[in-house]
C-alpha positions as CSV (number, residue, x, y, z in Angstrom):
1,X,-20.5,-6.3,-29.5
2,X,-23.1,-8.4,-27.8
3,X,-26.1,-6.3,-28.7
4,X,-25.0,-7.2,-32.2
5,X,-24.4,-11.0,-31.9
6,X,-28.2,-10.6,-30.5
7,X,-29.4,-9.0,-33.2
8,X,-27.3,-11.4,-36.0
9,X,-28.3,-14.3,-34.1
10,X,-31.7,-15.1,-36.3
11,X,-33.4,-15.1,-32.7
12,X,-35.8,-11.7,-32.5
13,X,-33.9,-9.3,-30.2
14,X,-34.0,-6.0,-28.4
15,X,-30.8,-4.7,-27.4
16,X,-29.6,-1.0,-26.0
17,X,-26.2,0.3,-25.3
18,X,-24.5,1.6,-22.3
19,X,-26.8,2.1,-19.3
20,X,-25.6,5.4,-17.0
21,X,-28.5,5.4,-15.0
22,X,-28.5,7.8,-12.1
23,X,-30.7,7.5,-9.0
24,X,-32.3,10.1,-7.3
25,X,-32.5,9.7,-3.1
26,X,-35.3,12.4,-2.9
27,X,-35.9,14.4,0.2
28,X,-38.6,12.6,1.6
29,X,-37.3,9.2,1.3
30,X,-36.6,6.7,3.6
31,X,-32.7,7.4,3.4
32,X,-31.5,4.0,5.2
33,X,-33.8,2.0,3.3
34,X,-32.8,3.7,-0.2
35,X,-29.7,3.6,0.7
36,X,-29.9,-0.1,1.5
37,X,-31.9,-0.9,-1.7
38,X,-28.9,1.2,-3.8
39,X,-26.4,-1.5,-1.9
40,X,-27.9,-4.4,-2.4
41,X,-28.2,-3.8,-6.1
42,X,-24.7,-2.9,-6.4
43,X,-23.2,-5.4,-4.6
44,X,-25.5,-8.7,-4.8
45,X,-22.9,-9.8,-7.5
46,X,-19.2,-7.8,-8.3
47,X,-20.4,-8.7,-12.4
48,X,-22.5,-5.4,-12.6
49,X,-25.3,-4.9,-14.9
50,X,-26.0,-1.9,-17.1
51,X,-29.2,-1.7,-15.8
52,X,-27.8,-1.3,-12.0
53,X,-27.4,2.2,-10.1
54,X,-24.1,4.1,-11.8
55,X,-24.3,7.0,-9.8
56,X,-26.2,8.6,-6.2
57,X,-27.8,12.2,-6.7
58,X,-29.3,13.8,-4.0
59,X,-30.4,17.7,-3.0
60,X,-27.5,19.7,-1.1
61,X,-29.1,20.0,1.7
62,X,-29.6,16.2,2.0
63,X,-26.0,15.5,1.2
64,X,-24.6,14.9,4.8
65,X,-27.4,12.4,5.8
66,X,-27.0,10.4,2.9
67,X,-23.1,10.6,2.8
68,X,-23.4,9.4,6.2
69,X,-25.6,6.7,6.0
70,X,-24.0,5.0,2.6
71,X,-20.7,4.8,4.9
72,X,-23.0,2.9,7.6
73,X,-23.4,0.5,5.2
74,X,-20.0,0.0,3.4
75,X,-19.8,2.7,0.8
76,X,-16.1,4.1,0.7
77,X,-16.2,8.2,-0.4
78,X,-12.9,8.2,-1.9
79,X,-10.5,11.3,-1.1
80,X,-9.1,13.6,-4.1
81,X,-5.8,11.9,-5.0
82,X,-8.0,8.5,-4.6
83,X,-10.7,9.9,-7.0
84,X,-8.1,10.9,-9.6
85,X,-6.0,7.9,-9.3
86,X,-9.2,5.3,-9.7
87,X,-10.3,7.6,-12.9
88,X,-7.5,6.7,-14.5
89,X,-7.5,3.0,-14.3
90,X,-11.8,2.6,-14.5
91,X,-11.0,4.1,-18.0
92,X,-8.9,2.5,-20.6
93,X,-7.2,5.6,-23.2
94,X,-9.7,5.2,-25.7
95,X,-12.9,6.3,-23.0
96,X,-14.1,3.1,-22.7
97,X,-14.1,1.1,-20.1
98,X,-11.7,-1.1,-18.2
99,X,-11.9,-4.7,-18.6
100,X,-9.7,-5.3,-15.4
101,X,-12.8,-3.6,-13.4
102,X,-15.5,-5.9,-14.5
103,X,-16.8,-8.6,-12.0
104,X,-14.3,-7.4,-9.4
105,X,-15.0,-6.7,-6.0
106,X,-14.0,-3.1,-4.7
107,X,-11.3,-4.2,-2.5
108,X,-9.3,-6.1,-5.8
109,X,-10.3,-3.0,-7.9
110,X,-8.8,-0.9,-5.0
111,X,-5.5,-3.2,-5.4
112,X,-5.3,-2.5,-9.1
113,X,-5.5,0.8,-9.0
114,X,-3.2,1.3,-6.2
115,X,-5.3,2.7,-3.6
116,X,-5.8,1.9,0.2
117,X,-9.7,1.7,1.4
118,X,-11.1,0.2,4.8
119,X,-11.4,-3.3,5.2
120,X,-15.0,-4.4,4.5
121,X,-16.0,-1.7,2.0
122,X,-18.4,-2.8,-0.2
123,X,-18.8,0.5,-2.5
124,X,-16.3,2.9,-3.8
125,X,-18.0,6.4,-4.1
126,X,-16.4,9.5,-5.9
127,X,-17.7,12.9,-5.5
128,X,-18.8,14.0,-9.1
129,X,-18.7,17.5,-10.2
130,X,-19.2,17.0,-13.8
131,X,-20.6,15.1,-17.1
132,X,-18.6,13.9,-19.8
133,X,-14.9,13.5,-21.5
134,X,-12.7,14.1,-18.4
135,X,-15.4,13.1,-16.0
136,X,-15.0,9.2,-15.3
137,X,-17.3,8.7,-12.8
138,X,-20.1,10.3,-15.5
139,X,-19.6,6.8,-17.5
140,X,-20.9,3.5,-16.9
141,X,-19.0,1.7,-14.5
142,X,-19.7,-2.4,-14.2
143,X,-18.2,-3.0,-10.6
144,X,-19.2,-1.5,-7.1
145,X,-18.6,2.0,-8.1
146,X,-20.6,4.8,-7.9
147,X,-20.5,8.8,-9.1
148,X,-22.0,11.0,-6.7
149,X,-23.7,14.2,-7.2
150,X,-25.7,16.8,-5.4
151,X,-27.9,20.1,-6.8
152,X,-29.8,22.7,-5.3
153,X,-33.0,21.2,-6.1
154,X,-35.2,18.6,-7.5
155,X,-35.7,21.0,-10.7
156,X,-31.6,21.0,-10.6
157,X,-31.3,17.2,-10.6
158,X,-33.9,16.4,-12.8
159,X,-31.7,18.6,-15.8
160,X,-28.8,17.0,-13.9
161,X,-30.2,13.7,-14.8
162,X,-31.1,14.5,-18.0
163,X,-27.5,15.2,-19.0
164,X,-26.0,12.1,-17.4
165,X,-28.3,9.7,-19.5
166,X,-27.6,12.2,-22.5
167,X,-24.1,11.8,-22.1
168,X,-24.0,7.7,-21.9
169,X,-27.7,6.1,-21.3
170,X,-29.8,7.8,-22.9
171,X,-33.7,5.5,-23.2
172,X,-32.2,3.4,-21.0
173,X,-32.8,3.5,-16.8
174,X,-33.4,6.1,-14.3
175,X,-34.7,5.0,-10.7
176,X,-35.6,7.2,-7.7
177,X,-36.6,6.7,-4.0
178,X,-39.5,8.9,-2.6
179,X,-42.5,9.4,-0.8
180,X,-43.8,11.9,-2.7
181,X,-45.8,10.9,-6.5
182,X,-45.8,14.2,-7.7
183,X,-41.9,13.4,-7.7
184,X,-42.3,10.6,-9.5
185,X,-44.6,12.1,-12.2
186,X,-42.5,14.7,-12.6
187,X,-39.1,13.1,-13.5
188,X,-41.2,10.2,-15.5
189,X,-42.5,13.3,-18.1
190,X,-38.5,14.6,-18.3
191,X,-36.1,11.7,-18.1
192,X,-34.7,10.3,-21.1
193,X,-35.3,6.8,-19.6
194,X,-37.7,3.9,-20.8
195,X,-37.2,2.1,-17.9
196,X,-37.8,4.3,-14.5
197,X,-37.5,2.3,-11.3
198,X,-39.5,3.7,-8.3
199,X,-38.3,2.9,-4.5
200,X,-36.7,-0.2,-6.0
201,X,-33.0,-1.4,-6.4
202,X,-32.6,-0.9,-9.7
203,X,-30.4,-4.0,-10.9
């Protein structure tokens, strides 16, 4: 609805719609500072934008250091029952989104949707396994929550990708964190993305 008051405003305007961006914490990043750069821009204000990270993807192998290092800075990996509970409420019954979540911190959003988390958490994360209707940590999510997804390799997470942005973000953001360019060019030829953020928080 605002993309079309933009463009029915008189005033020359570019609009897009719903940003899913996913980003990539590639092996040989700098986890604690990527990790810190993913934070900040999910948290340096509860009213999200679309351009901000919607979900963490990193290799399988890399999953415990960067599981363990979001929690060192106030991510929350919900539990099962937490994750299913929370799906329901982020989502209104039509698949779009819930107003109630938008501009909230994650404690109130905890509170809403009737689910206990630490003191002090900044981020909720929920373990992803899938893309799509059913899947509501695949959709883009305005508050200080996060999908989170793992593959067997970068090949793997860059089709992974791919599917995430087709699903809801398509020509709209991807960002990654690495050392390593040939990364970089790589996911810049493949991503459906026209704006790709490198070692950068991405709001």
């Amino acid at each position: 609805a605002m993309v079309r008051a933009a463009y029915s405003s008189g005033t020359p305007a570019i609009g897009v719609g719903p940003g899913n961006g996913p980003a990539y914490i590639e092996k040989t990043a700098d986890v604690p500072l990527a990790v810190k750069r993913i934070m900040d821009s999910k948290t340096f204000d509860n009213g999200m934008i679309c351009a901000s990270e919607q979900s963490v993807v990193c290799d399988c192998d890399m999953e415990a250091v960067v599981r363990a290092e979001m929690e060192k800075q106030g991510a929350y990996f919900l539990n099962d029952d937490q994750i299913a509970k929370l799906g329901k409420f982020i989502l209104r019954a039509n698949g779009t989104m819930n107003p109630q979540i938008v501009g909230k911190s994650a404690q109130v959003i905890a509170d809403l949707a009737g689910i206990e988390i630490p003191a002090g958490t900044r981020v909720l994360v929920a373990k992803e396994d899938g893309i799509g209707y059913g899947h509501p940590y695949s959709n883009e999510k305005l508050a200080p929550i996060l999908g989170f997804y793992t593959a067997k390799s970068y090949v793997e997470i860059c089709e992974l990708a791919q599917k995430i942005l087709h699903y809801e973000g398509a020509g709209h953001t991807f960002s990654m964190h690495t050392k390593d360019p040939k990364m970089v060019d790589y996911f810049a030829a493949r991503v459906p993305a026209s704006r790709i953020m490198v070692n950068t928080p991405s709001a």
